[in-house]
C-alpha positions as CSV (number, residue, x, y, z in Angstrom):
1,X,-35.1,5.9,-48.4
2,X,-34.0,2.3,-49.2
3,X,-36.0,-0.6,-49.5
4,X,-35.6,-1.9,-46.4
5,X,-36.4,1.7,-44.6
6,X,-39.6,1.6,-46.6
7,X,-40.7,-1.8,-45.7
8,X,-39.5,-0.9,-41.8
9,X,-42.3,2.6,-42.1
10,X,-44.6,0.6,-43.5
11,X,-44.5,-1.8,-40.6
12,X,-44.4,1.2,-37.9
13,X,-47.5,2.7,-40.0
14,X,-49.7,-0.4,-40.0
15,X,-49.1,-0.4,-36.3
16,X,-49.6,3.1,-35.6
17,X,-52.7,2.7,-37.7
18,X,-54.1,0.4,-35.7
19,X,-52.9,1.8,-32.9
20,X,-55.9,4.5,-33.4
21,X,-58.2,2.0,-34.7
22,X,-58.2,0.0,-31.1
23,X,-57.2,2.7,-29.0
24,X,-61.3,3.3,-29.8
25,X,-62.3,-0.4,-30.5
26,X,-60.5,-2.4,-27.8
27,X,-61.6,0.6,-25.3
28,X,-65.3,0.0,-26.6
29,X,-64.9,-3.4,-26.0
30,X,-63.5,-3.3,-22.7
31,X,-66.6,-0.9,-21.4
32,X,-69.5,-1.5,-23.4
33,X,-70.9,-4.3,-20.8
34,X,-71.0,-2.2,-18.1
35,X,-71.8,1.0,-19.6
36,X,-74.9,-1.1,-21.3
37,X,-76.0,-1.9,-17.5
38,X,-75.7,1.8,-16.6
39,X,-78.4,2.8,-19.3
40,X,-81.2,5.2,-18.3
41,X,-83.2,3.6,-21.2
42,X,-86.3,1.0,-21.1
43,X,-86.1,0.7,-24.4
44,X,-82.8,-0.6,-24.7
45,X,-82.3,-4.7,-24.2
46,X,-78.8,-5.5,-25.5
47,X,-75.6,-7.2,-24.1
48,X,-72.2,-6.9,-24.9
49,X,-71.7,-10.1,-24.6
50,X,-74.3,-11.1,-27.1
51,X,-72.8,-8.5,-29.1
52,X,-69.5,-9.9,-29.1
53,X,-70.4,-13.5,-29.8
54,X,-72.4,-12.4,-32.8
55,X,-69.0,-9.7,-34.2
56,X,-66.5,-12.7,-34.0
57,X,-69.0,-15.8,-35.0
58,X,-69.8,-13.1,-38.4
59,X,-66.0,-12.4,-38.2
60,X,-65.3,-16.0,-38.2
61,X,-67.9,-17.2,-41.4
62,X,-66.5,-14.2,-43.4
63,X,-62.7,-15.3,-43.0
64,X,-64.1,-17.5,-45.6
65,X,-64.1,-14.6,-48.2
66,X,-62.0,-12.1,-47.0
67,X,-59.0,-13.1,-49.3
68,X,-60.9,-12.4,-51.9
69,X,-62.0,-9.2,-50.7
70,X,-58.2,-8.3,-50.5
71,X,-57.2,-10.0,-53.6
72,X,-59.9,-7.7,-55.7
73,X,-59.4,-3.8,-54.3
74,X,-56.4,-4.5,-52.2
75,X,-55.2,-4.5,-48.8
76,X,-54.9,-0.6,-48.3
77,X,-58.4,-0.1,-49.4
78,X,-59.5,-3.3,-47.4
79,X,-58.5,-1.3,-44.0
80,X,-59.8,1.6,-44.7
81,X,-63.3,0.8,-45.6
82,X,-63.4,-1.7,-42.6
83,X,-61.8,1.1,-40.2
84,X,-65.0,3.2,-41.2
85,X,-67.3,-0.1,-39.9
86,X,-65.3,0.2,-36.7
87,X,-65.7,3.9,-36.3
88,X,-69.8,3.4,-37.7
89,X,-69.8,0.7,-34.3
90,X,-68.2,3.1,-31.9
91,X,-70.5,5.8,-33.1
92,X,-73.9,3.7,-32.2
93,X,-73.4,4.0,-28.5
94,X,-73.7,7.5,-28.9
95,X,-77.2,7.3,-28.8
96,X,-77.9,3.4,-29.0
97,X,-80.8,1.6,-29.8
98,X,-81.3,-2.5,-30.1
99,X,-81.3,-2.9,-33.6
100,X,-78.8,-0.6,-34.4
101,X,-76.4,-2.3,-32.0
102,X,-77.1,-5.8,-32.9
103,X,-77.1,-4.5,-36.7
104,X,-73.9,-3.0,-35.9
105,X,-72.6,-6.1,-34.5
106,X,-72.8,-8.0,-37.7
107,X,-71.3,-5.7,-39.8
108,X,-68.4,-5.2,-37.8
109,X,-68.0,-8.3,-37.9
110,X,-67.7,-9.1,-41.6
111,X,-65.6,-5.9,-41.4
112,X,-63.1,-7.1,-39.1
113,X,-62.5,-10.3,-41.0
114,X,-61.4,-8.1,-44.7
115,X,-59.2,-6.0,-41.8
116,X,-57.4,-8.9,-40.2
117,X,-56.6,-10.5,-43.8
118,X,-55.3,-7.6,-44.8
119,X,-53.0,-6.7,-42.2
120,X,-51.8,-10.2,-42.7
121,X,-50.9,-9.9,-46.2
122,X,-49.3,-6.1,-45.4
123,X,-47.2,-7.7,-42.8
124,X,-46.5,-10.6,-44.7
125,X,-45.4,-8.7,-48.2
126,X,-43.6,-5.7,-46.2
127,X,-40.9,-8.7,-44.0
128,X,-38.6,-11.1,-45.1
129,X,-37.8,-14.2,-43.7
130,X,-35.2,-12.6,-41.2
131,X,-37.2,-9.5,-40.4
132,X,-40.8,-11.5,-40.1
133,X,-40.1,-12.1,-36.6
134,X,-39.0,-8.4,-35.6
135,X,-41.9,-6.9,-37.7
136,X,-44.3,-8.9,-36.0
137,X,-43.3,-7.6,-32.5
138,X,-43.1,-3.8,-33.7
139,X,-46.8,-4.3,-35.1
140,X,-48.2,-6.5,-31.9
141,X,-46.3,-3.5,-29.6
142,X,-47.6,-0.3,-31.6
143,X,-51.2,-2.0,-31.7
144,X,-51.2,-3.0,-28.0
145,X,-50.5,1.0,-26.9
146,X,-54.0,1.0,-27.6
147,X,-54.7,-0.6,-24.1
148,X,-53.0,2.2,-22.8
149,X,-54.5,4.9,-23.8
150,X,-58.0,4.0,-24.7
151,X,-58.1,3.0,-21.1
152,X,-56.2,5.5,-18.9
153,X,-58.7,8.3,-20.8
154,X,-61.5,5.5,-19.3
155,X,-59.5,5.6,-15.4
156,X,-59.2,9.8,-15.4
157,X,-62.9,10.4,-16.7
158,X,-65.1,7.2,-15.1
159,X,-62.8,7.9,-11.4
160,X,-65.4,8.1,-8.4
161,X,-68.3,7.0,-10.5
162,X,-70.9,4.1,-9.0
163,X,-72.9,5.0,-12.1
164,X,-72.4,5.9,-15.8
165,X,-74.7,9.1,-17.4
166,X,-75.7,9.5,-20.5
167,X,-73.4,12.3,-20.8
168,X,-70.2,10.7,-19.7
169,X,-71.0,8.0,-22.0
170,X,-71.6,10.1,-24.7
171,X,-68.5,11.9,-24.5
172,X,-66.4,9.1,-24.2
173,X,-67.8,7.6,-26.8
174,X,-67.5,10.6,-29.2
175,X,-63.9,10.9,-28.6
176,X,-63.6,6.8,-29.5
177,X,-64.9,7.6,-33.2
178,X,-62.8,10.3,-33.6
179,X,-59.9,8.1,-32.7
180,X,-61.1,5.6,-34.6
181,X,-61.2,7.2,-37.5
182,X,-57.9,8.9,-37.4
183,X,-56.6,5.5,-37.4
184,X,-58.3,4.6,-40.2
185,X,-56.7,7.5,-42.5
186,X,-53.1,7.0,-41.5
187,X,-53.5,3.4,-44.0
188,X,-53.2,5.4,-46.6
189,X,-49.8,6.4,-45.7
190,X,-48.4,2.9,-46.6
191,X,-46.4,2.9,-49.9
192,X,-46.1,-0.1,-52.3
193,X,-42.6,-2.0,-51.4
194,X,-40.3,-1.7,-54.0
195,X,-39.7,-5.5,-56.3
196,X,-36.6,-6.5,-54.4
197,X,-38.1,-5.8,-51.0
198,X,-41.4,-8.0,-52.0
199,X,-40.9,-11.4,-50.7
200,X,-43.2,-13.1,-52.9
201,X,-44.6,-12.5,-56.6
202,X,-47.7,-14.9,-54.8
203,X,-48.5,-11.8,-52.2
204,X,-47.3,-9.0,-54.7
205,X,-50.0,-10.1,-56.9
206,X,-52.9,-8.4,-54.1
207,X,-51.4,-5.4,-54.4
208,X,-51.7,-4.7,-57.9
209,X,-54.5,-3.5,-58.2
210,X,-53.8,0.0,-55.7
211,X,-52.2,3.0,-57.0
212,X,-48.8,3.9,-55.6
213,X,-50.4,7.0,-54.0
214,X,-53.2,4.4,-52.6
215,X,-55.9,7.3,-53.2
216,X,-57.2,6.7,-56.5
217,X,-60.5,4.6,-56.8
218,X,-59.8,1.2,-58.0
219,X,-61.8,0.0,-61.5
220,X,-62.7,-3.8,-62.5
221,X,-60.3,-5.6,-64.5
222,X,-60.8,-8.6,-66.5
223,X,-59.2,-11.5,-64.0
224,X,-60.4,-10.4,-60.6
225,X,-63.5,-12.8,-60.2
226,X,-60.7,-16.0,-61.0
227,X,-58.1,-14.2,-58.3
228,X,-61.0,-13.9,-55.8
229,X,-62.1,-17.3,-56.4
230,X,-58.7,-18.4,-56.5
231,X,-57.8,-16.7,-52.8
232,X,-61.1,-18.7,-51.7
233,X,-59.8,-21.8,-52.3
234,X,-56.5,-21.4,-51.3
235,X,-58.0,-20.6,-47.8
236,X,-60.3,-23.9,-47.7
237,X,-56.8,-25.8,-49.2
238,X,-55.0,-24.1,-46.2
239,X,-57.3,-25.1,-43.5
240,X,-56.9,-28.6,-43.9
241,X,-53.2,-29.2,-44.1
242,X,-51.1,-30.3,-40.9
243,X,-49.5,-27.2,-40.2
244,X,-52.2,-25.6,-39.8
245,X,-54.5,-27.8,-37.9
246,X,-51.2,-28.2,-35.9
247,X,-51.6,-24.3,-35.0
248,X,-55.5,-24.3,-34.9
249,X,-55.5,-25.3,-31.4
250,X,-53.3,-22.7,-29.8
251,X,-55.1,-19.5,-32.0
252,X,-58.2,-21.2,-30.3
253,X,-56.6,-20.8,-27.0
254,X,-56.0,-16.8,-28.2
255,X,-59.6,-16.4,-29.0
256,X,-60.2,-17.9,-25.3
257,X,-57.8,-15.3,-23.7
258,X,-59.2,-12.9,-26.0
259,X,-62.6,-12.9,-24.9
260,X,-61.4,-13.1,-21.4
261,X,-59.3,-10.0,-21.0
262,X,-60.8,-7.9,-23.7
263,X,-64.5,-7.9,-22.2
264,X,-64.9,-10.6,-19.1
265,X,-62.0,-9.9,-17.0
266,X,-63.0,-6.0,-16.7
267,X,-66.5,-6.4,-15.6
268,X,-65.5,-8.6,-13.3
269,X,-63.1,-5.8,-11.7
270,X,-66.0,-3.5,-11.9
271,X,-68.7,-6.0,-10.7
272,X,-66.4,-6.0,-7.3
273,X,-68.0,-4.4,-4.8
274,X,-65.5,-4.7,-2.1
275,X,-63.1,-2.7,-4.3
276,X,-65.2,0.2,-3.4
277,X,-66.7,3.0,-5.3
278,X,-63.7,3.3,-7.9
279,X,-64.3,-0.6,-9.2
280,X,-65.8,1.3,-12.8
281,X,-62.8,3.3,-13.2
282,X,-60.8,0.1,-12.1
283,X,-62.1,-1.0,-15.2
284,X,-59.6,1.3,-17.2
285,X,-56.7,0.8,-15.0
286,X,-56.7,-3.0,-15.8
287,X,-56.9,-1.8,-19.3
288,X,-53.9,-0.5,-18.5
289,X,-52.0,-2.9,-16.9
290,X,-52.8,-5.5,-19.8
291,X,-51.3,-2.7,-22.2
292,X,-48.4,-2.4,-20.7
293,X,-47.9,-6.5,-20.3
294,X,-48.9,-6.7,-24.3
295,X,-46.5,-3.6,-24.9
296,X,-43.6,-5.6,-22.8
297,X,-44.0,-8.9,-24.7
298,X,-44.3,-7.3,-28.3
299,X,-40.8,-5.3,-27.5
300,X,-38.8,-8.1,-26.2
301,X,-40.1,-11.3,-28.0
302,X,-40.6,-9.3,-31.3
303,X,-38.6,-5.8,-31.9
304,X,-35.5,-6.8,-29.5
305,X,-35.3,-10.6,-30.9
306,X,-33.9,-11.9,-27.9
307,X,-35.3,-15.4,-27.6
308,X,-34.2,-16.6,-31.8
309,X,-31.7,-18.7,-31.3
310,X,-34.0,-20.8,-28.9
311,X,-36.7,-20.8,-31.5
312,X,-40.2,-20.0,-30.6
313,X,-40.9,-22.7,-28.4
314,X,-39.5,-20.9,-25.3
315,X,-41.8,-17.9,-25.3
316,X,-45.4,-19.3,-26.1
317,X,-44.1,-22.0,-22.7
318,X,-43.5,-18.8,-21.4
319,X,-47.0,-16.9,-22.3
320,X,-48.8,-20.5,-20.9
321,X,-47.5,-20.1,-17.6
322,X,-47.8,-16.6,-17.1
323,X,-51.2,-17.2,-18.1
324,X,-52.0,-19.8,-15.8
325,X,-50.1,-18.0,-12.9
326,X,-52.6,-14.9,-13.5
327,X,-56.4,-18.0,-13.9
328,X,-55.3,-18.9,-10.4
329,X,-54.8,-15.3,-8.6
330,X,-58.2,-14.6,-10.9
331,X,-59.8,-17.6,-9.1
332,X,-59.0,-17.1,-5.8
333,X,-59.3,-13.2,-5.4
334,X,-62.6,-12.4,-8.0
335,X,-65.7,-14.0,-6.7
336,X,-67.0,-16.7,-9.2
337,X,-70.4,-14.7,-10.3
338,X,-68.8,-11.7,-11.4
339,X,-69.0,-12.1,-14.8
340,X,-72.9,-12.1,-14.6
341,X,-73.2,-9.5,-11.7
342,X,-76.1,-6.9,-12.4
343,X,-75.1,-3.0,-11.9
344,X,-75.0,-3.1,-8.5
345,X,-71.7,-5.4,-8.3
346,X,-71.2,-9.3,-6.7
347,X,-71.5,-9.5,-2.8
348,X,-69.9,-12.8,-2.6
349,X,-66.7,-13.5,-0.7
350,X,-63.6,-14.6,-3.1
351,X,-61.2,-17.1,-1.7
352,X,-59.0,-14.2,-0.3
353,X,-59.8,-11.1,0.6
354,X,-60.4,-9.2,-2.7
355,X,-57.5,-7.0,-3.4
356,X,-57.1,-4.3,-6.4
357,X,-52.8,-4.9,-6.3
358,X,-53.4,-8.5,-7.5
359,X,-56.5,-7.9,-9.4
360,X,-54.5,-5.5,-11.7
361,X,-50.7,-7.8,-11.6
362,X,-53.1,-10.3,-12.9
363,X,-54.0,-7.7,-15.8
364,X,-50.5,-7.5,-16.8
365,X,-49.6,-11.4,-16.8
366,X,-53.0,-11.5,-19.4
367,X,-51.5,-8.9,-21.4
368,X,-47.7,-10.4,-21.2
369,X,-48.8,-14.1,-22.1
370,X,-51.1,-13.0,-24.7
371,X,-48.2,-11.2,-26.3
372,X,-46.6,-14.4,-25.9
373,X,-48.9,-16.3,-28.2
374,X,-49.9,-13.8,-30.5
375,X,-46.1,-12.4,-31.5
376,X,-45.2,-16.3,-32.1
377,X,-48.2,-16.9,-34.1
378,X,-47.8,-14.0,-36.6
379,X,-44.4,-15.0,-37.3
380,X,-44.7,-18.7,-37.8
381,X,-48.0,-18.6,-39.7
382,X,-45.9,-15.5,-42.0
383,X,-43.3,-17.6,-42.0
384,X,-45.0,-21.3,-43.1
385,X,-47.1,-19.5,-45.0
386,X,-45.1,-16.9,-47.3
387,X,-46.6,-18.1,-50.6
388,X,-50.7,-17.5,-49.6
389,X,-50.4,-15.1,-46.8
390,X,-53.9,-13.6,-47.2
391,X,-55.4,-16.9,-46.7
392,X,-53.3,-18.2,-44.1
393,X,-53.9,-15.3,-42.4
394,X,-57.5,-15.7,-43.1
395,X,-57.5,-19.2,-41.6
396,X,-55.9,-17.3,-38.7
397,X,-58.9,-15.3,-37.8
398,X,-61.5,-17.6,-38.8
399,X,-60.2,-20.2,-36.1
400,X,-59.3,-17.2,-33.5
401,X,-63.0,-15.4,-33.8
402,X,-64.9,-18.6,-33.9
403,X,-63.7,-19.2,-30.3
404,X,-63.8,-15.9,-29.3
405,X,-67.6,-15.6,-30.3
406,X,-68.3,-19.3,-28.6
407,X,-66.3,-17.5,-26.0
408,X,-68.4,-14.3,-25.7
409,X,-72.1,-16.5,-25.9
410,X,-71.1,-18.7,-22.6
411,X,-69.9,-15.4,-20.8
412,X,-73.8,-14.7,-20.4
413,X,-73.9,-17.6,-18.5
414,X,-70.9,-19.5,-16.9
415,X,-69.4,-18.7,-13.6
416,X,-65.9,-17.5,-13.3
417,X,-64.4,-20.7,-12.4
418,X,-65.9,-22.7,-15.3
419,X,-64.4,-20.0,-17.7
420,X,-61.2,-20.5,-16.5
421,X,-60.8,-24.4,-16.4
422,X,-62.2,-23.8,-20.2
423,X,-58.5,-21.7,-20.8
424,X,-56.5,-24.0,-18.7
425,X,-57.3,-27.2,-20.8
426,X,-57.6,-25.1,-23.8
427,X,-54.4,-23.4,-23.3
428,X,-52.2,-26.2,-22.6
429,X,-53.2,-28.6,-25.5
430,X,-52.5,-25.5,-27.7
431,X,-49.1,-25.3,-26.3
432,X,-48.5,-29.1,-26.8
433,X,-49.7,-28.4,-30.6
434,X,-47.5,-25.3,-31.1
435,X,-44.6,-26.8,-30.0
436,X,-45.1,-30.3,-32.3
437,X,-45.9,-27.2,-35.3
438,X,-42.6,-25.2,-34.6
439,X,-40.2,-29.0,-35.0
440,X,-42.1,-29.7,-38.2
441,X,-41.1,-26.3,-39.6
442,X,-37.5,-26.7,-38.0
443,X,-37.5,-29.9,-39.8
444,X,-38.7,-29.4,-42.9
445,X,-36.6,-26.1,-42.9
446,X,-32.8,-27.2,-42.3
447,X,-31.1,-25.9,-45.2
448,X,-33.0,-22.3,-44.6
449,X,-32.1,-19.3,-42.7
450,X,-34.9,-20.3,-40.0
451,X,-32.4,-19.7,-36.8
452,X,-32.2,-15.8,-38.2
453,X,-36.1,-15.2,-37.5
């Protein structure tokens, strides 16, 4: 196999890696609210809410030293371990208790932030500058399958049930870590790209310290505490210059939208009462439908390049009004307390009468424009930032999980209509600030192959 085939596996690997990995997280994510309502247990006084605010506000401070994390064992070894965090956090709601969860919560998220850096830099060191656009979408459409499954297994097994048991939890929950940990294993698959096929001596640099069969254990060397330090200040450098605080705004809007359709949006289907005594399972079908929105996006905007010769402009304007198109069916057809509905559901009227075909197009125009944003931001950030990928990419998440965890904490408490007008404004000065980002690079860029991304 050539080069470019190895590069191209590696790419289908990560995804299918993660694939697994969120096929368990993303599904936990999804559910955990409303299975945490349905507990039999006194004992137990946790929200998924709270739990999510405190995974991305930790998954935002530890963006801070995540590069050098990766930059010291490596970005293979970096997933692994933190795919074993996920897996540990899955595993908890097997038989949950406060402090494990909360616990839990903070070590996934220093976990997730050593993932996301990581798969940055893998991304980043496995593309060139004509194929970082196309490897982004094959990653963004392999990951979002998780949607799909994860959440049709939650449809078949939660259909016809007002009330979660112990033992259906349980068993889902068991067959997440498994999952999970599947997911995890496949990382070691990746291979080391061969010289010609790196795209920068600046990102080969992290890898150096894995074994070509990524198994073997990795030992200190003299030089890692000045490349750790080194990727730490790179990252605070990063943060501050214009291209970046150009793009800070819109992965703010993603950790918005992220919040809202991986956790807020599905209790809201299943706080529904007038969808009946499926609304729990419905919970998985939306799942679904935002999948299969995520999975269109990534193939067309990434993997089938269709939109390059406009640039990326096109598609995020296209991901902002298919997002806003979705906020307004979500406003008038989900009654405004959802999000903070006990067990027994909302009995409030919605400004239509409540209807499960919208409920769930709207759960596909979330998925679609997410994909939107998130396939455009993977490739201009790999792209601006070829040189420091691991703490670009590190930026990245820190911005992204800050909001998301902001996000999460005012989902305790805001009604639905608040939430959205939060995303509207949000969303469209992101846009605004993408689109200024995108003409610098064009500018700066002439004389490079930019119009092959």
């Amino acid at each position: 196999m050539g080069p470019e085939g190895k590069t191209l596996l590696n790419i289908i690997i990560l995804g299918f890696g993660f694939m697994f990995m969120f096929t368990a997280f993303q599904t936990c994510g999804n559910i955990e609210q409303t299975v945490i309502k349905s507990f039999n247990s006194t004992e137990f006084h946790g929200s998924g809410y709270t739990s999510m605010a405190i995974i991305y506000g930790v998954f935002s401070a530890s963006n801070l030293i995540a590069p050098s994390v990766v930059a010291v064992i490596g970005p293979q070894l970096s997933m692994f371990f933190s795919g074993l965090v996920y897996s540990g956090y899955i595993a908890m709601f097997i038989h949950p208790y406060t402090w494990s969860f909360y616990t839990a919560s903070v070590v996934v998220g220093i976990a997730a932030a050593i993932l996301w850096t990581a798969q940055g830099n893998l991304l980043t060191i496995n593309s060139t500058d004509a194929t970082i656009g196309r490897n982004s979408g094959i990653f963004w459409a392999l990951l979002q399958f998780s949607l799909f499954f994860g959440n049709m297994y939650i449809y078949f097994a939660w259909h016809g049930h007002v009330h979660i048991s112990d033992k259906d939890r349980q068993t889902v929950f068991i067959s997440l870590t498994v999952i999970s940990l599947v997911g995890s294993f496949l990382f070691f698959l990746i291979q080391k790209p061969e010289p010609e096929a790196t795209p920068s001596e600046a990102s080969e640099s992290l890898l150096q310290t894995e074994s070509t069969e990524s198994a073997s254990i990795v030992v200190a060397t003299p030089g890692l505490g000045s490349q750790a330090l080194d990727a730490f200040k790179k990252a605070l450098q990063l943060s501050v210059t214009k291209e970046m605080l150009l793009l800070s705004i819109s992965i703010a809007y993603t950790g918005l939208e992220l919040t809202f359709y991986s956790g807020v949006y599905g209790t809201c289907i299943g706080a529904m009462t007038q969808f009946g005594d499926d609304a729990k399972s419905l919970i998985g079908l939306s799942g679904i439908f935002i999948g299969l929105g995520e999975i269109l996006g990534g193939g067309v905007f990434g993997m089938l390049n269709k939109c390059n010769r406009f640039g990326r402009n096109p598609v995020v304007l296209l991901g902002l009004i298919t997002h806003f198109v979705a906020f307004y069916l979500i406003f008038l057809n989900i009654a405004s307390d959802a999000p903070i509905a006990t067990e027994e559901g909302t009995h409030l009227q919605a400004y239509i009468t409540p209807s499960v075909e919208v409920a769930l197009l709207c759960s596909f125009l979330l998925g679609l424009g997410d994909s939107c944003f998130n396939t455009q931001l993977l490739s201009i950030v790999g792209f601006m930032f070829r040189e420091d990928s691991a703490p670009a990419f590190a930026v990245f998440k820190f911005v992204q999980s800050i909001t998301a965890a902001l996000a999460f904490f005012y989902s305790n408490y805001l009604l639905l209509h608040w939430q959205l007008l939060i995303m509207v404004v949000v969303g469209f000065l992101g846009t605004l600030s993408f689109f200024v980002a995108e003409w610098v690079v064009v500018s700066s860029r002439r004389d490079t192959d930019y119009d092959s991304i």
